[in-house]
C-alpha positions as CSV (number, residue, x, y, z in Angstrom):
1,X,93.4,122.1,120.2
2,X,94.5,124.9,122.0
3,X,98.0,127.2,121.5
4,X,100.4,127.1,124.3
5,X,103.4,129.7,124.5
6,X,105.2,129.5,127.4
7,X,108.4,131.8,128.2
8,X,109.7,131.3,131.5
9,X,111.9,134.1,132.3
10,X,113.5,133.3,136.3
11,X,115.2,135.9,138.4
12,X,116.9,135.3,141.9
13,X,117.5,137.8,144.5
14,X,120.2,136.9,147.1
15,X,118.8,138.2,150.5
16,X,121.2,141.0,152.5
17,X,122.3,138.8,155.9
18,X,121.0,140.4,159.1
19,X,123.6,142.7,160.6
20,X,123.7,142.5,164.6
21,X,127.3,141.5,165.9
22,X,127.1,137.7,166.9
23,X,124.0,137.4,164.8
24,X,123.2,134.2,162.8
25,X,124.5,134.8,159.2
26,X,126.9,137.8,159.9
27,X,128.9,138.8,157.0
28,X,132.7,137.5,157.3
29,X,135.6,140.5,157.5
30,X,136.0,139.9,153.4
31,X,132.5,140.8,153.0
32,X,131.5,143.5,154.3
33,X,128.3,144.4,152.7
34,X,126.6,142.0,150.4
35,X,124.4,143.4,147.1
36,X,121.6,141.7,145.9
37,X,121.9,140.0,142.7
38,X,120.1,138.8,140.1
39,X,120.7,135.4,137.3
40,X,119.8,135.8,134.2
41,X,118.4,132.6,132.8
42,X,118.3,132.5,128.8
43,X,114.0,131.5,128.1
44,X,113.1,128.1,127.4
45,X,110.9,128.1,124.4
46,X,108.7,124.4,124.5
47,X,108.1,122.8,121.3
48,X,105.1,123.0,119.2
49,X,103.1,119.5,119.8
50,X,100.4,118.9,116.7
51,X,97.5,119.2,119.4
52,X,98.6,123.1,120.1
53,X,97.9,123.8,116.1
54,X,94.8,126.3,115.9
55,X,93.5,126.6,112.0
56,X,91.3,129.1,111.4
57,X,89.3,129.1,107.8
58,X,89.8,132.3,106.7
59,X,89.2,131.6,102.6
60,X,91.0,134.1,100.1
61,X,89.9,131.7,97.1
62,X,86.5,130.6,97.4
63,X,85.6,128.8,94.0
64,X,85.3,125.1,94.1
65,X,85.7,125.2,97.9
66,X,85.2,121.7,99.5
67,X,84.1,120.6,103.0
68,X,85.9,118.9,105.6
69,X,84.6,115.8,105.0
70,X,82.6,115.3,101.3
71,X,81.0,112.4,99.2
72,X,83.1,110.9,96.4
73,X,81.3,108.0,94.6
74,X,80.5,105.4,97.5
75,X,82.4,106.6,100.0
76,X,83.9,109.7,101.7
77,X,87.3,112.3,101.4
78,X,88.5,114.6,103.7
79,X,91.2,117.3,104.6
80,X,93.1,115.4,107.2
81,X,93.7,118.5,109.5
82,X,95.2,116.1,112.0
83,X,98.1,115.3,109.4
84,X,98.4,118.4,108.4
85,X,99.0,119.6,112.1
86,X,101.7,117.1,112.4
87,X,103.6,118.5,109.7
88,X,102.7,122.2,110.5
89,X,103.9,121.4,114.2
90,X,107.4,120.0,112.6
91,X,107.8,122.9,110.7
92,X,107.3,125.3,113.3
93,X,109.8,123.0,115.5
94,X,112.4,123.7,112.7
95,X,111.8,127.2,113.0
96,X,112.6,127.2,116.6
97,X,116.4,128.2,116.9
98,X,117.9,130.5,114.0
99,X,119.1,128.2,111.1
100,X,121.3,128.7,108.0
101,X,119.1,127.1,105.5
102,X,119.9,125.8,101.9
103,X,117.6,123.7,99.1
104,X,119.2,120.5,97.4
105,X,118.9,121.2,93.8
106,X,119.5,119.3,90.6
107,X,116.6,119.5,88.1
108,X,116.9,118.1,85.2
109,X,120.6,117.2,86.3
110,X,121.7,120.6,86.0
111,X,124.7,120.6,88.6
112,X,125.6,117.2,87.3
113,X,124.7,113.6,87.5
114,X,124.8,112.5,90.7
115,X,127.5,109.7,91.3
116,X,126.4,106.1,92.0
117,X,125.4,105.4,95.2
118,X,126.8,102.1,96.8
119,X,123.8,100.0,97.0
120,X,121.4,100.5,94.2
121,X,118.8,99.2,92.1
122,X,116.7,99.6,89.0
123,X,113.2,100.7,89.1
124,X,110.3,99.8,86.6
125,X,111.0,103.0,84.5
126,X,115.1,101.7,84.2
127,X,116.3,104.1,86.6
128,X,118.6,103.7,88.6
129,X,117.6,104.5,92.5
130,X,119.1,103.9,96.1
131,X,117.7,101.7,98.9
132,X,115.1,104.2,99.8
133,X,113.6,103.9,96.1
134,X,114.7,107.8,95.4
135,X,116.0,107.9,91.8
136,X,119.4,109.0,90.7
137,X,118.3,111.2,87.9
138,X,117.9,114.9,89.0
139,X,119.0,113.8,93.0
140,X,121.9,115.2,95.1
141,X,124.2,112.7,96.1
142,X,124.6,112.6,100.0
143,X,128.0,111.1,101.6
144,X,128.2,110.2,105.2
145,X,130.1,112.5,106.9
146,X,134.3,112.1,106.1
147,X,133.3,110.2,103.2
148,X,133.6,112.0,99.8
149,X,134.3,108.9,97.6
150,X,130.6,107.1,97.4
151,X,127.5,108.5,98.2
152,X,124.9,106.5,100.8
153,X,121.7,108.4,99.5
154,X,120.0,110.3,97.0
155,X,118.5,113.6,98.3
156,X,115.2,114.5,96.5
157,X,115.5,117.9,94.5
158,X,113.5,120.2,96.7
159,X,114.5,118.5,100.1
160,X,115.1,121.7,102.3
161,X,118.3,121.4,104.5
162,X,119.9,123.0,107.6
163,X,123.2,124.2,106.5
164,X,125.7,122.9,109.2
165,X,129.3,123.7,107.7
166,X,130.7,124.7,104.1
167,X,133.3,125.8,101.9
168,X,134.0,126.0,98.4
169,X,133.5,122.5,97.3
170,X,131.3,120.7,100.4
171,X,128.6,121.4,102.8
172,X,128.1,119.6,105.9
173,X,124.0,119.6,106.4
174,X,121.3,118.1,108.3
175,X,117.8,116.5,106.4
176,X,115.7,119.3,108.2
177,X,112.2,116.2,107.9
178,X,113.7,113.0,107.0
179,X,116.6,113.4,109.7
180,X,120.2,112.5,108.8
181,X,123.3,114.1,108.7
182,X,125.2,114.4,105.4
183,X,128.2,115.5,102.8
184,X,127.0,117.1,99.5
185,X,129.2,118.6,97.0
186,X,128.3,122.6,97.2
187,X,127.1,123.0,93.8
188,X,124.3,120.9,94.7
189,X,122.8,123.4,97.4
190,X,121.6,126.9,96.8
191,X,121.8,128.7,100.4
192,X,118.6,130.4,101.4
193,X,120.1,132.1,104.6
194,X,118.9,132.8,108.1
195,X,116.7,135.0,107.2
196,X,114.2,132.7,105.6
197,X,111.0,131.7,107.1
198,X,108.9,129.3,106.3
199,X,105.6,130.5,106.9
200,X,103.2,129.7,104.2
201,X,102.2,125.7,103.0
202,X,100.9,124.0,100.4
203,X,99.2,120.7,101.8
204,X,98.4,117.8,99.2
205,X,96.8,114.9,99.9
206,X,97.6,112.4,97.2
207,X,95.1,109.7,98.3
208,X,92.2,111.8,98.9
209,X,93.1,114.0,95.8
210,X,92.9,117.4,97.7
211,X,95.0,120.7,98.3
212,X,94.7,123.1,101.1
213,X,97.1,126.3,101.3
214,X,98.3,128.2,104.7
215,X,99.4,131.2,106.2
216,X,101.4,131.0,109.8
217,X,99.6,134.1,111.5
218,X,101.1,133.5,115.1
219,X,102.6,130.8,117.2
220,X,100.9,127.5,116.7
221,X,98.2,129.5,114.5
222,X,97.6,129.2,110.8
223,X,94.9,130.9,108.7
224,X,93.3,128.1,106.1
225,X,93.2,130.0,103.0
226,X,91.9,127.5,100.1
227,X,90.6,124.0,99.8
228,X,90.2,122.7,96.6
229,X,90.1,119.9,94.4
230,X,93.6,118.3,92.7
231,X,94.7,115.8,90.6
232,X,98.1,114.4,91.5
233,X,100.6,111.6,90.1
234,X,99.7,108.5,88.9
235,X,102.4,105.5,89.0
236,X,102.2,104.1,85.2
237,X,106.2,103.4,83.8
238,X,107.3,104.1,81.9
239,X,106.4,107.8,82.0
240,X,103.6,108.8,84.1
241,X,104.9,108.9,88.1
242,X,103.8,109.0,91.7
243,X,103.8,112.6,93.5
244,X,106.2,111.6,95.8
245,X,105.3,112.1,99.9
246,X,107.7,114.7,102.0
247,X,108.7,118.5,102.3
248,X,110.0,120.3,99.6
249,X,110.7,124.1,99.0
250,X,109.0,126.1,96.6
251,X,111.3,126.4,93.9
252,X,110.7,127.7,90.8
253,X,107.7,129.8,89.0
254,X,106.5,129.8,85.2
255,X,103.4,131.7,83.8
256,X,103.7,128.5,81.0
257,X,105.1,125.3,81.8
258,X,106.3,123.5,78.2
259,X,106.0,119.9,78.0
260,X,106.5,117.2,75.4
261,X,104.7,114.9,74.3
262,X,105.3,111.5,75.8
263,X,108.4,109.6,74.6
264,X,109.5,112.3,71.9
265,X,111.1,115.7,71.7
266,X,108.0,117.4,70.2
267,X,106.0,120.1,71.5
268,X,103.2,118.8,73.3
269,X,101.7,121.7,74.9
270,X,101.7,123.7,78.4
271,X,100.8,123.8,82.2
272,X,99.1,127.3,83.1
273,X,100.4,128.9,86.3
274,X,102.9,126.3,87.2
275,X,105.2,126.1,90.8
276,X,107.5,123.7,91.1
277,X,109.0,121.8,94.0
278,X,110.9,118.8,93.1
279,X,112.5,117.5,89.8
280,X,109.6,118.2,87.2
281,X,106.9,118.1,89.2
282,X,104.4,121.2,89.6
283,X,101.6,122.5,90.9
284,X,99.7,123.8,87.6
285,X,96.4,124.8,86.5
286,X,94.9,122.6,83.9
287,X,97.1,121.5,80.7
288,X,96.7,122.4,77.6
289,X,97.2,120.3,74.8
290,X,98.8,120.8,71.1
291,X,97.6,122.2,69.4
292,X,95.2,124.2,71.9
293,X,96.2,127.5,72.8
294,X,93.2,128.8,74.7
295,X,93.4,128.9,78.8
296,X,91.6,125.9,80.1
297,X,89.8,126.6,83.5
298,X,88.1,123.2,85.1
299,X,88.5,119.6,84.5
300,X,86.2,117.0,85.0
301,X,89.4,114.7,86.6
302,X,90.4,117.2,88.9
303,X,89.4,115.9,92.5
304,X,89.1,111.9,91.2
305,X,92.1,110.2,90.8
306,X,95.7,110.1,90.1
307,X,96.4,110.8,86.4
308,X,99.0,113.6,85.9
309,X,102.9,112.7,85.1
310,X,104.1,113.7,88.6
311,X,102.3,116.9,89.0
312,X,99.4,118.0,91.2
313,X,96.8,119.6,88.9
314,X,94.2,122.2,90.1
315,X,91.5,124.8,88.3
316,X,94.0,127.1,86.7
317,X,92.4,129.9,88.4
318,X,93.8,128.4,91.7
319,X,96.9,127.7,90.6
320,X,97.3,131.4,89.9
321,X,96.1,131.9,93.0
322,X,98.8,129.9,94.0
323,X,101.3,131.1,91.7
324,X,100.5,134.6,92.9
325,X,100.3,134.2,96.6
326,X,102.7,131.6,97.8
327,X,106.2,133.1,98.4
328,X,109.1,131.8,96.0
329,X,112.1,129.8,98.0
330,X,109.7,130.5,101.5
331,X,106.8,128.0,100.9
332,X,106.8,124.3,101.8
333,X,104.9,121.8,99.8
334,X,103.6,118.9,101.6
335,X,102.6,115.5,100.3
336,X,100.9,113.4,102.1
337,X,98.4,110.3,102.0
């Protein structure tokens, strides 16, 4: 892979005509002298192919590093730096041209219940989702454009989103990832600004069971700082849920993350260290259960397989790391498999 950054900046120069009377190219009576002149042209900046993307390891949290490529039981896992590159490569794409940006928000249905979505269906947990399988509970509704009487979609808490148009009551944005232009009530979308940039990641590999962090240090160049071992979502209704796969913003920080216990309103302990990027989902360290109280550092699960309600679990000591590192409302978590 190799960084390319091209700025073309072009300049013409109009050449003075020779000046001998009856000479080839002698300047008419309404022009009597001609000055050179130069054009302007604004720079064209190329896109950012995945190929381009140099990582470079520079590790700021070194406990329970992995390799690139490492055993696990009978077969193999890896960081899938290709991937990642894609997704890297998109966001620095984004990034391109000066944006307005904004974050579709709605945990814990906060800004109210999304309305019903034309076509929809029940899930396995009883929730009620669109044709895409998002779920209506803690989603922004989106409405095609001109439409404000039925939404299409459901827009993932998190989702990150080019602000196109707004005024007091609706904003007119574009998907930044997923693609798709859209309607959303204003009260579902916090407005980052165009000041934002989005220049560290949080990569999680859901199949493999991994997480790598990065740091944009240039064009097309990203420091690896950390590769560790996680434990993400495991699909089990009616509670337990995938992590689901896409781009979401870094939304929310909490030294201790309450949760219940499963199917009641009791306490049923807390998540160390926790980030969160869509609905209830977080990146924590490890949980600790009622009646515990003492900080848990390692689990045996971490690094196996899918077992956490929606969350990506990690050593608490690199989800501080994490926690203390990783930019709030200018970090991008990405899922993938």
């Amino acid at each position: 892979m190799r960084p390319i950054t091209v700025i073309l900046l072009l300049a013409f120069a109009a050449a003075v005509s020779c000046n001998r009377p009856g000479g080839k190219g002698q300047p008419s009576d309404s022009s009597a002298a001609q000055q050179d002149t130069q054009v302007a042209v604004v720079p064209k900046i190329d896109s950012v192919k995945p190929s381009d993307i140099v990582l470079t390891k520079q590790i700021a949290f070194e406990d329970y590093t992995l390799e690139d490529v490492y055993p696990w039981r009978d077969t193999v896992r890896s960081f899938k730096w290709e991937v990642i590159s894609d997704r890297l490569a998109a966001i620095e794409n984004a990034q391109l041209t000066g944006k307005r940006w904004g974050v579709l928000q709605n945990y814990k249905n906060g800004n109210g219940t999304a309305s019903l979505v034309r076509t929809y269906t029940r899930n396995d947990y009883g929730n009620i989702t669109d044709t895409l399988g998002v779920e209506r509970y803690q989603s922004v509704p989106l409405y095609a454009p001109g439409d404000t009487l039925c939404p299409t979609l459901y827009g993932r808490d998190g989702t990150l989103v080019e602000i196109i148009d707004d005024d007091s009551t609706r904003m007119t944005v574009n998907d930044v990832f997923r693609g798709g232009t859209w309607s959303v009530p204003s009260r579902y979308v916090e407005i980052l600004g165009d000041t934002v940039s989005f220049h560290h990641v949080i990569a999680v590999d859901r199949r493999d069971q991994n997480i790598a962090t990065l740091a944009r240090t240039d064009r097309a160049r990203w420091s690896v700082l950390s590769m560790n071992p996680a434990t993400t979502g495991m699909r089990n209704p009616p509670y337990a849920k995938a992590t689901p796969l896409g781009y979401f913003v870094l939304q929310q920080k909490k030294e201790k993350m309450i949760y219940l216990a499963d199917g009641s309103d009791a306490y049923g302990g807390f998540a160390p260290y926790a980030s969160r990027f869509t609905n209830g989902a977080y990146i924590h360290g490890v949980p600790v259960n009622a009646p515990g109280t003492k900080i848990i550092e390692w689990s045996w699960s971490l690094g196996t397989t899918p077992r956490s309600h929606m969350c990506v679990r990690n050593a608490t000591s690199h989800a501080k790391f994490i926690y203390d590192t990783m930019p709030l409302l200018a970090t991008l978590i990405v899922v993938i498999e």
